[in-house]
BAFI-918419 format. One record per residue (C-alpha): chain; residue in one letter; z, y, x. Coordinates in Angstrom, 3 decimals, m for minus. Example, Ala and Ser with C-alpha at 12.3 -4.5 7.8 and 13.67 -1.06 7.14 Angstrom:
<rs>
<r><fivex>A</fivex><kolvex>A</kolvex><pz>7.800</pz><py>m4.500</py><px>12.300</px></r>
<r><fivex>A</fivex><kolvex>S</kolvex><pz>7.140</pz><py>m1.060</py><px>13.670</px></r>
</rs>
This chain:
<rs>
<r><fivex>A</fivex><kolvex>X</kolvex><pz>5.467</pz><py>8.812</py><px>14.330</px></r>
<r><fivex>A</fivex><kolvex>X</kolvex><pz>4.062</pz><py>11.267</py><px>11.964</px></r>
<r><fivex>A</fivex><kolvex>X</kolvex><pz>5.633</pz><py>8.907</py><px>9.141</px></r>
<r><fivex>A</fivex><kolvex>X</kolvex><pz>9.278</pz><py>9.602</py><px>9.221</px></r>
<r><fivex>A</fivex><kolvex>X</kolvex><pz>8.533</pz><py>13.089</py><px>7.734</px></r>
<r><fivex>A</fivex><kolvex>X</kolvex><pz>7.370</pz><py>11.093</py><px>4.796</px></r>
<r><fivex>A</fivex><kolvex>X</kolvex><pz>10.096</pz><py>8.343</py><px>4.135</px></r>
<r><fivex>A</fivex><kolvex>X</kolvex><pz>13.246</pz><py>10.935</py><px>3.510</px></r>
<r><fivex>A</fivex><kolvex>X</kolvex><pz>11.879</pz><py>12.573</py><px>0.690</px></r>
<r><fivex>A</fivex><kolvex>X</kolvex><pz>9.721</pz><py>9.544</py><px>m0.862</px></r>
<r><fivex>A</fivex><kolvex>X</kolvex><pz>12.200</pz><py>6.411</py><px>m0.308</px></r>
<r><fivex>A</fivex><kolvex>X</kolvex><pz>15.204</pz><py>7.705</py><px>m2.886</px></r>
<r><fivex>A</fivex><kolvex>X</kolvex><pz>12.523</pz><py>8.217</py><px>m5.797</px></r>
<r><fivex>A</fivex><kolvex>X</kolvex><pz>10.579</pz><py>5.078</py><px>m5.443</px></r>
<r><fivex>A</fivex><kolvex>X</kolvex><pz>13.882</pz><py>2.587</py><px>m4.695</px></r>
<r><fivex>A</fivex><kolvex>X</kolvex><pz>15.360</pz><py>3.982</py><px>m7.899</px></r>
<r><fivex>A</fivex><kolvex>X</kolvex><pz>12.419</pz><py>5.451</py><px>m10.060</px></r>
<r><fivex>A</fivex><kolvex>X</kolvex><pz>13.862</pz><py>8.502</py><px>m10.209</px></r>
<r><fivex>A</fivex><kolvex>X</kolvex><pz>10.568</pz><py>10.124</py><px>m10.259</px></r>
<r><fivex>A</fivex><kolvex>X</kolvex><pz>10.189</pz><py>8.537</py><px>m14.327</px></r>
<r><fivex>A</fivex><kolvex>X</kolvex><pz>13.094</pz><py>10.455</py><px>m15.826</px></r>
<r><fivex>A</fivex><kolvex>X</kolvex><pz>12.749</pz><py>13.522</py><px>m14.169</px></r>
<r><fivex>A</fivex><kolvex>X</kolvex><pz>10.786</pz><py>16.468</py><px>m16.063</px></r>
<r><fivex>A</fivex><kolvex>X</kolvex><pz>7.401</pz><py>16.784</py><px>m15.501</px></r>
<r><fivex>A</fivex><kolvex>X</kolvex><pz>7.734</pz><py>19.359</py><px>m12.590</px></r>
<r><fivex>A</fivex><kolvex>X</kolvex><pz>9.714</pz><py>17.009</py><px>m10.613</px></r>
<r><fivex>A</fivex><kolvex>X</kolvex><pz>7.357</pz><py>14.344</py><px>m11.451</px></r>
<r><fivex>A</fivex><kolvex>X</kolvex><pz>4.135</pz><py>16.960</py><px>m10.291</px></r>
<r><fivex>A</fivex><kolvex>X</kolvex><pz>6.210</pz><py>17.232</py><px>m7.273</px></r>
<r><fivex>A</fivex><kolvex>X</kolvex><pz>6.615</pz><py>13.564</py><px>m6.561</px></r>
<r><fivex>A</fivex><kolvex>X</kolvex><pz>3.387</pz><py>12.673</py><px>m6.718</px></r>
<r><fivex>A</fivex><kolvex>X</kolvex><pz>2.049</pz><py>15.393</py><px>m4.862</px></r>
<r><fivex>A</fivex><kolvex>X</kolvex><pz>3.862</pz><py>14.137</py><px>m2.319</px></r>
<r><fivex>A</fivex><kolvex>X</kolvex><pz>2.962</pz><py>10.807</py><px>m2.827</px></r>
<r><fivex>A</fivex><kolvex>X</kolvex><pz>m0.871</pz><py>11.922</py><px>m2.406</px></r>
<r><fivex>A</fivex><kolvex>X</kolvex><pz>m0.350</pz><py>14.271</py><px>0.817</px></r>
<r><fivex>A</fivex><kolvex>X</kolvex><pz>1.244</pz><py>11.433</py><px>2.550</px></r>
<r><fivex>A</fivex><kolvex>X</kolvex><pz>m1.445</pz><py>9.113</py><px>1.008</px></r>
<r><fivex>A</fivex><kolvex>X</kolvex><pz>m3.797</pz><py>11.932</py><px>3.134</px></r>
<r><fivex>A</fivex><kolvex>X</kolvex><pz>m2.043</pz><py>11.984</py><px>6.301</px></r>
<r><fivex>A</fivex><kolvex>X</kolvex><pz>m0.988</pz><py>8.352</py><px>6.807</px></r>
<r><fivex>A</fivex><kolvex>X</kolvex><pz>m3.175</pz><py>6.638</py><px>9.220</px></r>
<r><fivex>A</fivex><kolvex>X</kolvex><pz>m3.202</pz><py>2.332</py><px>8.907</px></r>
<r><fivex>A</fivex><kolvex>X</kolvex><pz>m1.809</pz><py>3.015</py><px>12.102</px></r>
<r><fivex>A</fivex><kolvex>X</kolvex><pz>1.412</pz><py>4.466</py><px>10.952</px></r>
<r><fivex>A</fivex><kolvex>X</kolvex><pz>1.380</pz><py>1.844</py><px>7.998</px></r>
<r><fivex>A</fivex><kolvex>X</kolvex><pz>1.404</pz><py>m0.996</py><px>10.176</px></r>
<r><fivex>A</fivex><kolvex>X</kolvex><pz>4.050</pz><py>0.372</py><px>11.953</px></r>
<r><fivex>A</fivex><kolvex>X</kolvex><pz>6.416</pz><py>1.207</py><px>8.716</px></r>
<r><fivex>A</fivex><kolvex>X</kolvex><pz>5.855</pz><py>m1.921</py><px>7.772</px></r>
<r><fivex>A</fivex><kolvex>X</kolvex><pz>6.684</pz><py>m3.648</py><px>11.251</px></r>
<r><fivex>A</fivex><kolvex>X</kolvex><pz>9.496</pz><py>m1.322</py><px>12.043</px></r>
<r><fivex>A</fivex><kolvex>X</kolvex><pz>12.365</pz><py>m3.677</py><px>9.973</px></r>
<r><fivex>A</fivex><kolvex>X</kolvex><pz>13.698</pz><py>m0.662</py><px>8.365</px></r>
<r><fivex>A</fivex><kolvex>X</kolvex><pz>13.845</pz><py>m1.210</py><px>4.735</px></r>
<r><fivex>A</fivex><kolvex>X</kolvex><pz>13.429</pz><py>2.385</py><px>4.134</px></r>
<r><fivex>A</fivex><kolvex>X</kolvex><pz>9.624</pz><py>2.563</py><px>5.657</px></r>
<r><fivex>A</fivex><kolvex>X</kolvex><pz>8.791</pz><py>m0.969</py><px>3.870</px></r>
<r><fivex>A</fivex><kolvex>X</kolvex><pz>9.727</pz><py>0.572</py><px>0.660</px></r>
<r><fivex>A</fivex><kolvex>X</kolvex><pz>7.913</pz><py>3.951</py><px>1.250</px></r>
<r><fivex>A</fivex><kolvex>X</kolvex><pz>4.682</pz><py>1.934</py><px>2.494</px></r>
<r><fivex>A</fivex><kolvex>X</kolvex><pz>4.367</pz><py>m0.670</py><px>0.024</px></r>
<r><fivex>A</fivex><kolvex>X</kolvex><pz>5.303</pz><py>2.479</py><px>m3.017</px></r>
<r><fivex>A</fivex><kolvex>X</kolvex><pz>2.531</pz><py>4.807</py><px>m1.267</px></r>
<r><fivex>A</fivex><kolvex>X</kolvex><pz>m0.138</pz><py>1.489</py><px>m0.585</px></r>
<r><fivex>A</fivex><kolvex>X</kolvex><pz>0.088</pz><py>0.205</py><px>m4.136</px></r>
<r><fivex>A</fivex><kolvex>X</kolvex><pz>m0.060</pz><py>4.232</py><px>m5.587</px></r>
<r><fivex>A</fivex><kolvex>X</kolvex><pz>m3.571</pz><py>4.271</py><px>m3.357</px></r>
<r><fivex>A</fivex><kolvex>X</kolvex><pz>m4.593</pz><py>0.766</py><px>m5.044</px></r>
<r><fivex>A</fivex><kolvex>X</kolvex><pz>m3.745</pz><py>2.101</py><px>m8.451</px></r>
<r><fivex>A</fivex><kolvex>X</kolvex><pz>m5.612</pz><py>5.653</py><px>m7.640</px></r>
<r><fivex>A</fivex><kolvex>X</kolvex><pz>m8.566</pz><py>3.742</py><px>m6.224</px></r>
<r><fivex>A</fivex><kolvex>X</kolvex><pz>m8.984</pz><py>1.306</py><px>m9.340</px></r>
<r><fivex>A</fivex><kolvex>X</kolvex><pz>m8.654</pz><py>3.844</py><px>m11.886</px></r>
<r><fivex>A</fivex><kolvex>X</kolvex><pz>m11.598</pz><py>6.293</py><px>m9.596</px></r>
<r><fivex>A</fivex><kolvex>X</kolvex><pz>m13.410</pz><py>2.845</py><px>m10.375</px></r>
<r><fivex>A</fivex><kolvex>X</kolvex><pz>m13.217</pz><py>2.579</py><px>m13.909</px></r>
<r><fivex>A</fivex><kolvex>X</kolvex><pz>m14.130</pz><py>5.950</py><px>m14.593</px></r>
<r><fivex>A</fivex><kolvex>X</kolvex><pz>m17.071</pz><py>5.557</py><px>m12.462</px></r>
<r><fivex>A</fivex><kolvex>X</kolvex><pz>m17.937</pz><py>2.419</py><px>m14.556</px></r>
<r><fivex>A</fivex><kolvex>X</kolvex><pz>m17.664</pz><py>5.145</py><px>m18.094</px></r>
<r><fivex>A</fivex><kolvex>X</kolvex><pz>m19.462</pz><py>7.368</py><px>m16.637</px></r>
</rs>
């Protein structure tokens, strides 16, 4: 459950945006974070954060499967420019 070392240091930021006031090094951090999970997470370990019940791991998935969905339509647009 290569997950959990994911959820701690993710779950606080996204639940309360904390991530948006911060200054922009703590914002860099976040969402390096955000993409290095985004690297390592199989859909195996999504389907089980999102079947474990734990609030904490359905935040943390939905935050880092929407953040992919964002990254992956904005890589499409700029395709379409260029």
């Amino acid at each position: 459950m290569e997950y959990y070392s994911y959820i701690q240091p993710l779950y606080l930021n996204v639940l309360s945006g904390n991530f948006l006031g911060g200054n922009c090094k703590n914002v860099d951090a976040f969402i390096e974070s955000t993409k290095l999970a985004i690297d390592k997470l199989t859909d195996r370990d999504f389907i089980q954060m999102y079947s474990s019940g734990n609030w904490r791991e359905l935040i943390t998935a939905s935050w880092l499967q929407h953040f992919l969905m964002l990254c992956n339509t904005i890589s499409k647009g700029i395709n379409i420019i260029f």
